[in-house]
C-alpha positions in Angstrom: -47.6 -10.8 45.6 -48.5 -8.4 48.8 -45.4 -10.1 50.2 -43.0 -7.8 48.1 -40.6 -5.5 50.1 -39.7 -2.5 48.5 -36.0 -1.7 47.7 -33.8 0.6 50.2 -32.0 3.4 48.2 -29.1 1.9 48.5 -29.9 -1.1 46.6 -32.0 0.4 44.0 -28.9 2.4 43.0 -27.0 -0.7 42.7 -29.5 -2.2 41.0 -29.9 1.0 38.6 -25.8 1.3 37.9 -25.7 -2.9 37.2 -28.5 -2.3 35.1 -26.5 0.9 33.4 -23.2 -1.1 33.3 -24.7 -3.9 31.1 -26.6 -1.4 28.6 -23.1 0.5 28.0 -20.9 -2.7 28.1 -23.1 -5.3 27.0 -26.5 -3.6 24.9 -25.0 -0.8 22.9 -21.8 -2.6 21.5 -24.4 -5.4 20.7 -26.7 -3.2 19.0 -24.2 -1.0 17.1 -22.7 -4.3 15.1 -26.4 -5.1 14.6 -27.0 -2.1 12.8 -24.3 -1.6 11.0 -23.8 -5.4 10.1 -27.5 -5.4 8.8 -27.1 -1.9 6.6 -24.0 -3.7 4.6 -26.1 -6.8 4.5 -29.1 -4.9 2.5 -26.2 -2.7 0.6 -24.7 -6.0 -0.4 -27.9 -7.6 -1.5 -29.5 -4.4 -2.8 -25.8 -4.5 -5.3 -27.0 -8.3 -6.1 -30.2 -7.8 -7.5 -29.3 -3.9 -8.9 -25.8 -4.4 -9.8 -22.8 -1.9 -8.3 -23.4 1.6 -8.5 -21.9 3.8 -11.1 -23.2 4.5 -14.4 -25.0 2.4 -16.5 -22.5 0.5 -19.4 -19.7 2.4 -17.5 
C-alpha cells in the first residue's frame, strides 16, 4: 500500500470532471426515474388497497 503515488493536478481534475460527467449524465437521470417511478408505484398501490380518491359513494 506505501507504494501509492499521489495524483498530479492535472489528472485529479480529469479524474474529478469524469467522475462529474457520469453523476450528471449517468446518476441523476437514473435517480430521478427512480423516484418518481417509485412515488406512482405507492400512489397506485396506496389506490388499490384505499380505493381512488374522491368522496366516499361519489
Amino acid at each position: 500500500m506505501d507504494d501509492l503515488q499521489p495524483l498530479t493536478p492535472e489528472q485529479r481534475k480529469s479524474s474529478e470532471f469524469r467522475l462529474f460527467v457520469f453523476i450528471i449524465v449517468f446518476l441523476f437521470p437514473i435517480l430521478a426515474v427512480a423516484v418518481v417511478g417509485g412515488y406512482g408505484f405507492l400512489v397506485w398501490m396506496s389506490q388499490i388497497f384505499m380505493g381512488p380518491p374522491g368522496p366516499p359513494g361519489g
